[in-house]
Backbone bond lengths (Angstrom), bond angles and torsions (degrees), N, CA, C in turn:
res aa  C-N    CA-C-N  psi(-1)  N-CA   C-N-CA  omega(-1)  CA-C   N-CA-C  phi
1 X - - - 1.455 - - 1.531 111.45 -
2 X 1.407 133.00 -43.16 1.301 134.95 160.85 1.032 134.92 -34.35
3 X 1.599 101.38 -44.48 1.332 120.42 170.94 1.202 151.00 -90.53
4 X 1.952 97.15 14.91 1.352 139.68 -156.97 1.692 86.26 -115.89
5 X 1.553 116.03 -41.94 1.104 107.01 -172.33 1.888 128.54 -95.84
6 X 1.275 102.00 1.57 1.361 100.12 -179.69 1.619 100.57 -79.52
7 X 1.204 118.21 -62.27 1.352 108.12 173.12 1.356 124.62 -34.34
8 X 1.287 124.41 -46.20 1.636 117.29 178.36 1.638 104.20 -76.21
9 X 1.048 122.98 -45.14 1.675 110.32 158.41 1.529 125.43 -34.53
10 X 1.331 125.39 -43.65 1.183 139.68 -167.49 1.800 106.67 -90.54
11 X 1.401 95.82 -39.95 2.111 97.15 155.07 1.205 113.00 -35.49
12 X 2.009 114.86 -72.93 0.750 140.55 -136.39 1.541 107.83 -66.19
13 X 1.693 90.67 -38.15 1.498 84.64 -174.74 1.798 105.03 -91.10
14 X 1.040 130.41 -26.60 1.502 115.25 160.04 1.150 114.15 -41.16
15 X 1.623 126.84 -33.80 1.706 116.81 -166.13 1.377 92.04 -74.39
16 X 1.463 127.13 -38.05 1.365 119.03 -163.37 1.540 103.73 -72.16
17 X 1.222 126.94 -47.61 1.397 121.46 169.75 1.141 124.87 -41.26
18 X 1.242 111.73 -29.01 1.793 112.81 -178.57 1.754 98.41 -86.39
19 X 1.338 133.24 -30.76 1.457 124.72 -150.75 1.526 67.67 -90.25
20 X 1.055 140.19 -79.56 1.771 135.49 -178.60 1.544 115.06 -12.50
21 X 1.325 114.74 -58.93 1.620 110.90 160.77 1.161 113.72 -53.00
22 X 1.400 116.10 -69.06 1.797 110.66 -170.85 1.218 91.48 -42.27
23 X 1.087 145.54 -61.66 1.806 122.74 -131.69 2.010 91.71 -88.01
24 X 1.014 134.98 -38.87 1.213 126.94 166.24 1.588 112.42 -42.13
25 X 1.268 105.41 -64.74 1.699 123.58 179.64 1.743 90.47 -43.45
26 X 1.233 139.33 -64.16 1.239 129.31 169.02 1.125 153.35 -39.00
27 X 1.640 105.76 -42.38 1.459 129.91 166.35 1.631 110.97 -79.60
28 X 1.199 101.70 -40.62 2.166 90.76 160.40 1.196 124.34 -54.35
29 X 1.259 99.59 -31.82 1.763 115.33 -157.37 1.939 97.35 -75.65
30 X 1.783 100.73 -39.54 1.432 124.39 -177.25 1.726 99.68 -52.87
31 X 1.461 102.65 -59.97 1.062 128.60 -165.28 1.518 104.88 -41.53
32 X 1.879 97.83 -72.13 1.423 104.22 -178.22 1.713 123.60 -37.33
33 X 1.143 87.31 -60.86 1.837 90.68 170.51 1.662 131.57 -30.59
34 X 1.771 92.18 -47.37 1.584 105.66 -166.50 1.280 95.38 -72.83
35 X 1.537 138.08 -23.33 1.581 148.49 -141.25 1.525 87.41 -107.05
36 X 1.022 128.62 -39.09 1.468 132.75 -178.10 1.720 105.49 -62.24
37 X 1.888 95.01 -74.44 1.480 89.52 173.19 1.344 151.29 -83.76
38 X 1.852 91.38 25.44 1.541 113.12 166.02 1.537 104.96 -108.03
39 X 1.092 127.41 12.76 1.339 122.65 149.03 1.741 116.80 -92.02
40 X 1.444 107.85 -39.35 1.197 103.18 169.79 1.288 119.12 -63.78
41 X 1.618 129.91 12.64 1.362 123.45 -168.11 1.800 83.81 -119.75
42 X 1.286 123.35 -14.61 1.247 109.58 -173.46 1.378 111.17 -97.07
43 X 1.619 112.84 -20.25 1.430 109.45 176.50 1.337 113.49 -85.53
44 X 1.608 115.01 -2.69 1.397 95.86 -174.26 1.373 132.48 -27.93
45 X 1.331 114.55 -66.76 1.297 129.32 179.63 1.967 117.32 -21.70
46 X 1.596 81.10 -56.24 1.338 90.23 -173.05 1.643 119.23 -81.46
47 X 1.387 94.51 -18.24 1.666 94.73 175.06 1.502 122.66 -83.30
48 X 1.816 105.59 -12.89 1.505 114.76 165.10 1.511 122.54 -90.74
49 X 1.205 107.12 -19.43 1.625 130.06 -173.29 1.374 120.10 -106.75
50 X 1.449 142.79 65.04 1.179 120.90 -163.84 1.870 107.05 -150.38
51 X 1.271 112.95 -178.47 1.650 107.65 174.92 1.524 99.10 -91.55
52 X 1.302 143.49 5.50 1.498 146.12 173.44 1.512 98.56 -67.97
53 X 1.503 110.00 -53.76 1.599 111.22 -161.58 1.665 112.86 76.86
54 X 1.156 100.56 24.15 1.349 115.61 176.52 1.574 125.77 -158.78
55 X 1.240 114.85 154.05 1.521 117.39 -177.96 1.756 109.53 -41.80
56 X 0.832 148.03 55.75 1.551 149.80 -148.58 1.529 107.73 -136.20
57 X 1.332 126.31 116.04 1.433 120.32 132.99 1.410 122.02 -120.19
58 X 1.899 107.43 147.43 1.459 98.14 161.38 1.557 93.08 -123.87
59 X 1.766 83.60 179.51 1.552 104.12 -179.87 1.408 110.36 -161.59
60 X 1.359 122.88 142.12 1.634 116.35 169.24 1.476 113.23 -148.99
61 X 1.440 110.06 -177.58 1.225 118.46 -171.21 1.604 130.59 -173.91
62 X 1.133 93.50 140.03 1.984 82.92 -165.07 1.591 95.23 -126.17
63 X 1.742 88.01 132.91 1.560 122.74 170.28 1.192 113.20 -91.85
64 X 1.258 114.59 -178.65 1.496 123.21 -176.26 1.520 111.16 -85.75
65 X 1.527 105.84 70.35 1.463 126.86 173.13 0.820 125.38 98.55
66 X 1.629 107.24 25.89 1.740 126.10 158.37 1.254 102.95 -130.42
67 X 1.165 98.47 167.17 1.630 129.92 -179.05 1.369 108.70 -131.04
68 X 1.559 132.30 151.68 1.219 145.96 150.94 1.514 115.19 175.02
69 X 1.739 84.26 157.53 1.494 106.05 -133.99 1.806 82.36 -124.47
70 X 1.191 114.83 157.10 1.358 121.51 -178.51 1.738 122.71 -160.34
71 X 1.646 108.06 113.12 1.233 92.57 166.84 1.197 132.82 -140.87
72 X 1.868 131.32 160.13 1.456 108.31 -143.20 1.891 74.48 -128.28
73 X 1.832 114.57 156.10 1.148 106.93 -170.53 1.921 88.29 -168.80
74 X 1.971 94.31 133.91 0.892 67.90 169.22 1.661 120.97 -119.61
75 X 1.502 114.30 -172.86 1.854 101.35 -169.50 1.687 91.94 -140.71
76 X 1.585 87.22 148.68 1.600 108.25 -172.32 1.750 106.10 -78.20
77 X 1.167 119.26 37.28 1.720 111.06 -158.03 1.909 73.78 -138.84
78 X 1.910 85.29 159.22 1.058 98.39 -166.39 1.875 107.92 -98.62
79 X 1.242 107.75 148.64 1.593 103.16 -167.90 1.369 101.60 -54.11
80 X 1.090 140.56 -49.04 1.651 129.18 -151.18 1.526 101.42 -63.63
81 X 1.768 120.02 -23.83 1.611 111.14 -173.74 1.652 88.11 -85.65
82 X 0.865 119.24 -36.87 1.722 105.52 -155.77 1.612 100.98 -78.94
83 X 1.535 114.09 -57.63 1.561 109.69 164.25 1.510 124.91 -29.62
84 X 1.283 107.77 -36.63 1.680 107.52 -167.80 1.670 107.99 -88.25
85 X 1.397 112.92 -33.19 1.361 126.34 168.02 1.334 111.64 -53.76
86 X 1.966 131.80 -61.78 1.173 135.17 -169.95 1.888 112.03 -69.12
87 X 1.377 118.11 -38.57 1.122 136.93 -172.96 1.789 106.64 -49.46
88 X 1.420 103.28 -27.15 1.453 113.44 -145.93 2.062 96.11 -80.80
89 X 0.889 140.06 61.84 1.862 122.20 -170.49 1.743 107.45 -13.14
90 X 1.308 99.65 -46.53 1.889 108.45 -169.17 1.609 90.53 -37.00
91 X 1.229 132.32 -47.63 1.749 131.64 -142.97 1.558 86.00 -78.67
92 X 1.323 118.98 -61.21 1.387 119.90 -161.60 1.649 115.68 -10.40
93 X 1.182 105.71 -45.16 1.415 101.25 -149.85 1.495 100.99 -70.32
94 X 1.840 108.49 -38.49 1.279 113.69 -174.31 1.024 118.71 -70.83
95 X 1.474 117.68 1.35 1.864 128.37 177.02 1.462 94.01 -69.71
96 X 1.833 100.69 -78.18 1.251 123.26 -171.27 1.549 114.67 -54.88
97 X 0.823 159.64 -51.17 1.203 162.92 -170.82 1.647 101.04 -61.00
98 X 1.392 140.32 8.56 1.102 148.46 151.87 1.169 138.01 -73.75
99 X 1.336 102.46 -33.30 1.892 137.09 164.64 1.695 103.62 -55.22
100 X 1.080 113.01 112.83 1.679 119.84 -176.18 1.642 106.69 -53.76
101 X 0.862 108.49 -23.14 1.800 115.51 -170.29 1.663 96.77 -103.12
102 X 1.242 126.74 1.74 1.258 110.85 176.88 1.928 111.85 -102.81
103 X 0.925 115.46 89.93 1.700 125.04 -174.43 1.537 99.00 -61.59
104 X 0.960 138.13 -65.21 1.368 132.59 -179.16 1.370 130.63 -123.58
105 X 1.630 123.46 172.45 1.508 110.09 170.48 1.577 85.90 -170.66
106 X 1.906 90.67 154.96 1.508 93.61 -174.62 1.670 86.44 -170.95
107 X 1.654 90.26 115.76 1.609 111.64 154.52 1.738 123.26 -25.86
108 X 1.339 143.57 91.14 1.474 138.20 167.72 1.339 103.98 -98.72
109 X 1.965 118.10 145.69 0.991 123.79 159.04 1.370 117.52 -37.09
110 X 1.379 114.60 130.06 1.673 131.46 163.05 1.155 84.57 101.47
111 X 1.222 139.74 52.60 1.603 129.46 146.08 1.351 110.89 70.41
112 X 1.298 119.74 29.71 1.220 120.04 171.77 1.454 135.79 -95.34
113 X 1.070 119.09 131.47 1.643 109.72 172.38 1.298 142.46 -98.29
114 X 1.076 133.88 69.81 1.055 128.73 -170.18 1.658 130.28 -70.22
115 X 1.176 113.91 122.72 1.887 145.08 179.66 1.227 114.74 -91.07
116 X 1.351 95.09 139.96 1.981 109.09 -167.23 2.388 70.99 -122.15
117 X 1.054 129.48 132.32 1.584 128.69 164.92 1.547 91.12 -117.60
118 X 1.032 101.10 166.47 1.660 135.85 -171.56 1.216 147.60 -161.29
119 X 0.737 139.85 -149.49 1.651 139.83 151.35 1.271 125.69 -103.20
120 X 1.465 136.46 163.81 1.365 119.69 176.79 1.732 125.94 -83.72
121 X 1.159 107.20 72.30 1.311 113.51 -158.14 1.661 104.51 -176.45
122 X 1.499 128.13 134.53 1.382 130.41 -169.85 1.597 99.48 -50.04
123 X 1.074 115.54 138.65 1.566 130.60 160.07 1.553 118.88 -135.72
124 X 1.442 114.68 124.29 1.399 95.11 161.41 1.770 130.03 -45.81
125 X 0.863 128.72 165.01 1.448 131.17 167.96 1.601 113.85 -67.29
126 X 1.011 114.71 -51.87 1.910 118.25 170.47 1.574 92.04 -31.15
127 X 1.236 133.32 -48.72 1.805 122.44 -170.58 1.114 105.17 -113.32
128 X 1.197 141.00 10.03 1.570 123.24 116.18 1.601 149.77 -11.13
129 X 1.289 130.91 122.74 1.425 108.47 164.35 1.360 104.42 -98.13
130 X 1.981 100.72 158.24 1.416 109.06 -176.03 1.404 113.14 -90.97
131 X 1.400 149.92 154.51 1.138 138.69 -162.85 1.776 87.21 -164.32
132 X 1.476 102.07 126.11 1.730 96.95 161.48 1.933 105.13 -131.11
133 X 1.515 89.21 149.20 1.457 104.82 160.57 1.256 121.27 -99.89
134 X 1.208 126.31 151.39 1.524 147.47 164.05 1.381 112.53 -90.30
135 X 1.403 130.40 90.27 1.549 129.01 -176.91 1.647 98.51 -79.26
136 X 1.517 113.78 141.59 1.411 118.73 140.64 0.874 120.41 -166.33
137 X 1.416 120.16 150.15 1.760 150.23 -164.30 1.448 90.76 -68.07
138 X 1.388 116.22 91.90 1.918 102.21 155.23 1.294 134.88 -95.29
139 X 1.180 113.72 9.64 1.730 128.27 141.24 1.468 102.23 -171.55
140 X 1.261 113.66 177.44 1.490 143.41 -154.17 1.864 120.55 -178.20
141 X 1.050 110.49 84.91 1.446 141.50 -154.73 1.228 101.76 -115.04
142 X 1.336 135.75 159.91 1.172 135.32 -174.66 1.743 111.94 -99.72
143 X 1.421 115.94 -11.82 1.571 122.40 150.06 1.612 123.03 -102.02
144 X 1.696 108.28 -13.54 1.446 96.84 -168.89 1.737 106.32 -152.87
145 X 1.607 106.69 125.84 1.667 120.44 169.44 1.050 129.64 -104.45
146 X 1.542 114.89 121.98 1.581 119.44 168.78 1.197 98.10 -115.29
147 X 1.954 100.58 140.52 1.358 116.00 159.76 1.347 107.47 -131.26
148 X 1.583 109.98 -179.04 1.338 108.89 -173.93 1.460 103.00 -144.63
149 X 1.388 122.23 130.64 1.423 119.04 171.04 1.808 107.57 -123.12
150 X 1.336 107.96 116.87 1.543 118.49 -169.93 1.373 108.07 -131.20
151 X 1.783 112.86 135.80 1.056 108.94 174.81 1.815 96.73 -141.47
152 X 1.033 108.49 126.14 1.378 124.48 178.16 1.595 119.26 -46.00
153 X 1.300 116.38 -55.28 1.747 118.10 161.00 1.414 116.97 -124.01
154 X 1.504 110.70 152.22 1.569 110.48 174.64 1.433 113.25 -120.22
155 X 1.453 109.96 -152.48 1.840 99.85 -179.19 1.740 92.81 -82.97
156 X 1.406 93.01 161.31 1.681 116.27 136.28 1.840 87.51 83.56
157 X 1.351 130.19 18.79 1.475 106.65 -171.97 0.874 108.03 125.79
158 X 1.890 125.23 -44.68 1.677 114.08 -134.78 2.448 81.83 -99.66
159 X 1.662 84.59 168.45 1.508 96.16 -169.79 1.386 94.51 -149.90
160 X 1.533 118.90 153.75 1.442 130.76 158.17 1.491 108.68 74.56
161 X 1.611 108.85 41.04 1.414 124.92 164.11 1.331 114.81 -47.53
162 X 1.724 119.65 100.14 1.388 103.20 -174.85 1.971 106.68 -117.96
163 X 0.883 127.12 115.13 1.350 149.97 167.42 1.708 120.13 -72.18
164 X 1.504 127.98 102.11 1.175 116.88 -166.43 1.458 90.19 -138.39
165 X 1.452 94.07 142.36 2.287 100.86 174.17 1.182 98.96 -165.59
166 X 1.653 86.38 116.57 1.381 111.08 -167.01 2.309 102.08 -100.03
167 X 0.890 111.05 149.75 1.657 107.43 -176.86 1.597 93.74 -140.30
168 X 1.442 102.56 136.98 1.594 117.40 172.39 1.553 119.21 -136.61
169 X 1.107 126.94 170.65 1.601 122.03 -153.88 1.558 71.41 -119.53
170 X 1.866 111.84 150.22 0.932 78.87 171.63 1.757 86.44 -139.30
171 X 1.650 111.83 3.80 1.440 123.11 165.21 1.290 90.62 -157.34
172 X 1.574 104.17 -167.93 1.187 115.42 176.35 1.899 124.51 -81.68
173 X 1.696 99.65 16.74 1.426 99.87 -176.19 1.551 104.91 -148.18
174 X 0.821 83.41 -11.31 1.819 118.37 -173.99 2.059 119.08 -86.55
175 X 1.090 115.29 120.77 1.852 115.12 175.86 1.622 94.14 -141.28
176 X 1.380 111.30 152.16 1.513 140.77 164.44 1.529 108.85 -102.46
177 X 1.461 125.31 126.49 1.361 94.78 156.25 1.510 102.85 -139.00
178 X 1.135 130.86 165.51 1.239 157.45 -179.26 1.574 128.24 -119.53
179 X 1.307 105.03 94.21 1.568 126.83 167.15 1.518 129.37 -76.46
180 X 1.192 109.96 93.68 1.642 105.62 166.98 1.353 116.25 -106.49
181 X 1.619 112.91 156.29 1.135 128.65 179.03 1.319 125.33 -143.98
182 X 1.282 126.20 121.71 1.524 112.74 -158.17 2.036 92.85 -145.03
183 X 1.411 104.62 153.36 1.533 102.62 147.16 1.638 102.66 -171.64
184 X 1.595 112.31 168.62 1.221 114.17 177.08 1.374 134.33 -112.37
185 X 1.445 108.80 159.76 2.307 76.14 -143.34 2.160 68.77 -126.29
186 X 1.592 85.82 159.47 1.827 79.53 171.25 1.524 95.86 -143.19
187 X 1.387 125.92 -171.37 1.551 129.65 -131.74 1.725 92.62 -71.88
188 X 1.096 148.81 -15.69 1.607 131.26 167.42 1.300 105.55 -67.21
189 X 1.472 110.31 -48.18 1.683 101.40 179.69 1.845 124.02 -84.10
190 X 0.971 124.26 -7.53 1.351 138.08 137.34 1.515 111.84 -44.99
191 X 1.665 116.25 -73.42 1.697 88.47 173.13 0.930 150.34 -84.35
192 X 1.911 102.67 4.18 1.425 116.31 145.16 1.396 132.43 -51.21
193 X 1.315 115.96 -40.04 1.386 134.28 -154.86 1.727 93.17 -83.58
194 X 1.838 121.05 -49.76 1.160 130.09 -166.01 1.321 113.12 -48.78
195 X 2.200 98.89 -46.60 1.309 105.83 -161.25 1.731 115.07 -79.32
196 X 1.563 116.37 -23.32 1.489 129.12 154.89 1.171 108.48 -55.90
197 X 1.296 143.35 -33.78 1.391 135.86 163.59 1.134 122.19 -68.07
198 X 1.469 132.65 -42.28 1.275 124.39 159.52 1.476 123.65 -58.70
199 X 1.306 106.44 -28.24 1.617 100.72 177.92 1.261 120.61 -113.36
200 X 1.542 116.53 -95.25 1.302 108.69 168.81 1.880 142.71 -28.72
201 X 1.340 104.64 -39.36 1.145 124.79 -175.64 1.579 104.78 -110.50
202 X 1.331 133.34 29.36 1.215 121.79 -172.13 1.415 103.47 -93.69
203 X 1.419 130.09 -17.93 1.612 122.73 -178.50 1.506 106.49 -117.15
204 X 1.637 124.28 15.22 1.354 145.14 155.48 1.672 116.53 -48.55
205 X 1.405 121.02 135.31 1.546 118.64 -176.69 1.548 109.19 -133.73
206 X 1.452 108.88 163.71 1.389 104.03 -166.92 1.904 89.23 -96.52
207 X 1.235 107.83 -124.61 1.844 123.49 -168.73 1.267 96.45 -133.14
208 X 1.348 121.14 -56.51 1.401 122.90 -154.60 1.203 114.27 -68.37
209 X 1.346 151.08 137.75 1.631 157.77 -149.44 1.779 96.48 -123.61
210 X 1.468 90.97 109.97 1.578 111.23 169.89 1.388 121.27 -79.69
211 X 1.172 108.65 -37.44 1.350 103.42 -165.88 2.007 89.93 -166.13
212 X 1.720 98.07 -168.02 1.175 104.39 169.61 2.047 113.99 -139.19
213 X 1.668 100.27 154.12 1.593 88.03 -167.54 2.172 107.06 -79.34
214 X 1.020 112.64 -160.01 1.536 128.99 166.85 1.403 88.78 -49.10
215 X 0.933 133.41 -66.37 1.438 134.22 -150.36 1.783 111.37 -88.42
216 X 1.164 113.54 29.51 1.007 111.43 -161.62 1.835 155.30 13.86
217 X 1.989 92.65 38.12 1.129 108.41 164.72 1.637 101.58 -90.57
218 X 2.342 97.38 165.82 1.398 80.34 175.89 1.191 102.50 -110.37
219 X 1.725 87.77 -174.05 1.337 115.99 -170.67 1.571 124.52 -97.58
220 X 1.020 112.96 102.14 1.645 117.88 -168.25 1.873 127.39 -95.38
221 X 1.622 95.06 121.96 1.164 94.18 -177.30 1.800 141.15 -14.19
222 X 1.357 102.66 154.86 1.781 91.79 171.42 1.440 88.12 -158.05
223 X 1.801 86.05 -156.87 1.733 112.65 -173.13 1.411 98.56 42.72
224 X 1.494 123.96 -152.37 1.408 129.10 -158.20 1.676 116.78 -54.15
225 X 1.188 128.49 -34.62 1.134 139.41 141.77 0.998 119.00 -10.86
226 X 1.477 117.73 -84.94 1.120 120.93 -162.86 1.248 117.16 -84.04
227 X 1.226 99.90 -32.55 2.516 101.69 155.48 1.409 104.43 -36.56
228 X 0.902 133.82 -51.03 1.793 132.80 -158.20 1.658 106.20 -90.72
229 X 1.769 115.01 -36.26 1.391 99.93 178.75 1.653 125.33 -77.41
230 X 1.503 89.35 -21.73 1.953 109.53 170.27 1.906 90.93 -58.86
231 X 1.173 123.41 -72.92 1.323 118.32 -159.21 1.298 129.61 -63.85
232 X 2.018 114.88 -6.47 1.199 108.93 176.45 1.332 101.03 -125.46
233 X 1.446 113.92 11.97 1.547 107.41 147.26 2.168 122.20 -73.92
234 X 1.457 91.41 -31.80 1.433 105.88 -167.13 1.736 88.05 -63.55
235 X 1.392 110.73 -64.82 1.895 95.14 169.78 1.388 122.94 -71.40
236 X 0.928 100.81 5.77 2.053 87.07 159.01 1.780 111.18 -81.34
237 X 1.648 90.86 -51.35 1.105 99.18 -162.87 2.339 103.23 -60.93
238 X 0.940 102.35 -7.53 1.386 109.04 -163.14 1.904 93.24 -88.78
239 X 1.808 102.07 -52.45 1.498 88.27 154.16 1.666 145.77 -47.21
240 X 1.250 88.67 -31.77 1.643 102.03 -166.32 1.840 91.94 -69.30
241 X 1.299 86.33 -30.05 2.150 89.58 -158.88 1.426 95.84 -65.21
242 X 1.264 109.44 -44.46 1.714 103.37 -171.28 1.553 122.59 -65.13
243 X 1.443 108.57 -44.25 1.181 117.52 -173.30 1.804 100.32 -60.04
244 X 1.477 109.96 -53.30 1.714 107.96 -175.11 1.524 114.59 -56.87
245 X 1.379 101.38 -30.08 1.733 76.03 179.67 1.497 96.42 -116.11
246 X 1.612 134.72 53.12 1.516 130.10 103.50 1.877 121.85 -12.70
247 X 1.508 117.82 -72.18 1.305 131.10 167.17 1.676 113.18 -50.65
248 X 1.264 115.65 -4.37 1.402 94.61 168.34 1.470 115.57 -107.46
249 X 1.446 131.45 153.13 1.595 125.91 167.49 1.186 138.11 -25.45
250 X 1.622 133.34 106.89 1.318 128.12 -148.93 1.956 108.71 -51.41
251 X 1.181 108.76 7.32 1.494 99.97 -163.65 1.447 95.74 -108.45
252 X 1.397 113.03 -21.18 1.488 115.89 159.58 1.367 162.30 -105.98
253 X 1.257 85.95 -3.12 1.902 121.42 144.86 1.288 109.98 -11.52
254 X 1.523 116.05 -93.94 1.644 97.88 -158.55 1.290 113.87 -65.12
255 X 1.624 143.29 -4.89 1.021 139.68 -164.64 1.246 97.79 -99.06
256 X 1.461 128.14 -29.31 1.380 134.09 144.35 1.467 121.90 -23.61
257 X 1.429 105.36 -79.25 1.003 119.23 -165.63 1.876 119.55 -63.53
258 X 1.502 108.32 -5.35 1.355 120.23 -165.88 1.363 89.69 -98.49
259 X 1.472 134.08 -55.77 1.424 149.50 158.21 2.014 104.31 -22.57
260 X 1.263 98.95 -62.62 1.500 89.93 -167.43 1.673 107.64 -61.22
261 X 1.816 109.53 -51.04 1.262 94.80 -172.32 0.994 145.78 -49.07
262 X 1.887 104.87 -38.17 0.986 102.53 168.98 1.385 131.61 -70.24
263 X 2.164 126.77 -15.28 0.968 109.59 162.94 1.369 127.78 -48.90
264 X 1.560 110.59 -48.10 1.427 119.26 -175.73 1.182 106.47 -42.21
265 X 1.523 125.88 -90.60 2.021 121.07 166.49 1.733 116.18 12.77
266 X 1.647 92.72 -62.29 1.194 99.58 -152.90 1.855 115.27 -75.24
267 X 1.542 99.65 2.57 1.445 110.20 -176.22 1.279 97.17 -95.17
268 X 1.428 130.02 16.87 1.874 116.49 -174.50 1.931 81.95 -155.69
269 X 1.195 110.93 81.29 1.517 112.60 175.72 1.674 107.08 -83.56
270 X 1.262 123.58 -21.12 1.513 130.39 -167.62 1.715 82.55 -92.94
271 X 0.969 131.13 -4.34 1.858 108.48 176.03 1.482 83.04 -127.06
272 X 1.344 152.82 -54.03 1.373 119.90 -123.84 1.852 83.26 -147.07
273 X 1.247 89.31 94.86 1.604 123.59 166.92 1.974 117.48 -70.97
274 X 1.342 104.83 58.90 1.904 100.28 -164.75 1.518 108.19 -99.58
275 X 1.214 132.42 -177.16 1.140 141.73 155.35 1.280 120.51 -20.15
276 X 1.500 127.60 146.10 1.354 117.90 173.19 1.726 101.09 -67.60
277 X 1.291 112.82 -159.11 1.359 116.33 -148.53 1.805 76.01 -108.48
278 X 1.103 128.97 -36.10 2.020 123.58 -157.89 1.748 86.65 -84.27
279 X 1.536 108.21 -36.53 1.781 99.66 -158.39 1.376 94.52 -94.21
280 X 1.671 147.35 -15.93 0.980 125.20 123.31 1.689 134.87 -5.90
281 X 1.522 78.97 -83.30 1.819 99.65 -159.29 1.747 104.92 -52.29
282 X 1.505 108.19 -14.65 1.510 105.82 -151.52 1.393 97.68 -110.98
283 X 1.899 124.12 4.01 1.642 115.97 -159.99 1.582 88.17 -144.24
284 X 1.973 120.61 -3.67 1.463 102.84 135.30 1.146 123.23 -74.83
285 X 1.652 116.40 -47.15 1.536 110.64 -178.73 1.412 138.35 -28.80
286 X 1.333 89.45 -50.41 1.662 127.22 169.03 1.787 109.51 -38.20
287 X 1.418 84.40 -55.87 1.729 91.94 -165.84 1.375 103.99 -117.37
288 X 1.372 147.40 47.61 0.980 169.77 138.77 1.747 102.71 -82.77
289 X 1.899 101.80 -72.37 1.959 99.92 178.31 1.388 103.16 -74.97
290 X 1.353 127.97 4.75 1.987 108.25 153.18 1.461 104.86 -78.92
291 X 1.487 119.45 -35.07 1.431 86.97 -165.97 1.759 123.30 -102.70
292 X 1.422 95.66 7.97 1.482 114.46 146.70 1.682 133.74 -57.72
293 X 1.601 96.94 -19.84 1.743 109.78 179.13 1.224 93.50 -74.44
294 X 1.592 134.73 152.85 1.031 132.85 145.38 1.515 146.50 -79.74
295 X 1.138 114.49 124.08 1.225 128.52 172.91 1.366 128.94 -0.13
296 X 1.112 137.99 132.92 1.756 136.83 -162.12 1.557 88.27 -100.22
């Protein structure tokens, strides 16, 4: 009989260890949410008040050999459609594959994503670089989603690509979400980055308003700055595209979704210099039905 009972003692207290996790695992999860929509209570101002003309903030910032870019926005759709949409890896690609520099993408076992990047302009894939993400669900709550997309190195130098989108309920018609984007670049991608700043990107601007001139227009970020707020607007805006045309007919979705982005772009012409709207529309198409072929 003694020896009947140490084992169920020793259950007992594993079960309790686990109900001890769950309820932690819960109250973070609680937590996260409330932390979400106590930021949305602090940006109000700025998410009603702004040069977007829309629920929109960005923000960025550069460390000592990182970058990241961040933006919080809010949307008239109700969390359970948008949660269930972002949650899904399958969508990813059709997010990403919106990004003018993104040439390809393709679902791999273990949640992986794999990226063909490019230039803004048709390329075969042979002159492509390869780039993969690591998607994962870091909670899933019935008001609030974190995921994570990480990739350890990128082109040209840069390393520790970190991808974060956070989603919060914030009524019953109502979601917040929060986009970060960060990675760390070291001395190849530094004199990559320098020499795009001197040239290409030398009369390029970020979003965020530093200051103001004599004339009291303002003055808007650049140089490294504004590299990172251009690039995590281009994936916001790639989010925003997917989720809005959700409401349209599944047969017209991606043509949707190519339509919106590029409207979005086209509302910030002093930062985001892209494709016309026909050589766009005609060099996703393109590479949208390549990466619908299947895989060798």
């Amino acid at each position: 009989m003694v020896a009947d009972r140490a084992p169920r003692g020793g259950a007992d207290k594993r079960w309790l260890a686990l109900l001890v996790a769950l309820l932690f695992a819960s109250l973070a999860a609680a937590q996260d949410a409330a932390s979400l929509q106590a930021r949305h209570a602090a940006l109000r101002e700025q998410l009603d008040s702004n040069p977007y003309r829309r629920p929109l903030h960005i923000a960025s910032q550069v460390g000592d050999g990182t970058l990241q870019g961040d933006v919080h926005a809010r949307f008239g759709q109700p969390f359970a459609v948008l949660g269930a949409a972002l949650q899904d890896v399958g969508h990813w690609c059709d997010i990403l594959i919106l990004h003018p520099n993104v040439k390809g993408c393709r679902v791999r076992p273990g949640d992986r994503l794999e990226l063909n990047l490019g230039r803004k302009f048709e390329q075969p894939l042979d002159d492509t670089q390869p780039f993969a993400f690591r998607f994962r669900v870091l909670s899933a709550r019935p008001d609030y989603l974190a995921l994570a997309l990480d990739a350890d190195s990128g082109p040209l130098g840069t390393s520790e690509h970190r991808m974060r989108v956070e989603l919060a309920a914030l009524d019953a018609q109502r979601s917040f979400l929060h986009l970060s984007y960060a990675h760390a670049y070291g001395l190849r991608a530094r004199l990559a980055m320098q020499g795009y700043l001197m040239t290409l990107g030398r009369d390029k601007l970020g979003f965020s308003v530093v200051g103001r001139d004599e004339h009291g227009q303002p003055i808007h970020v650049d140089g490294l700055r504004g590299v990172v707020e251009r690039n995590v607007m281009r994936y916001y805006l790639a989010i925003e595209a997917y989720l809005d045309a959700l409401a349209a007919p599944p047969a017209v979705q991606a043509e949707r979704r190519l339509q919106l982005w590029h409207a979005g772009v086209s509302r910030y012409p002093r930062q985001l210099q892209e494709p016309a709207l026909d050589d766009y529309l005609q060099m996703k198409r393109r590479e949208i039905q390549r990466q619908q072929v299947p895989a060798r």
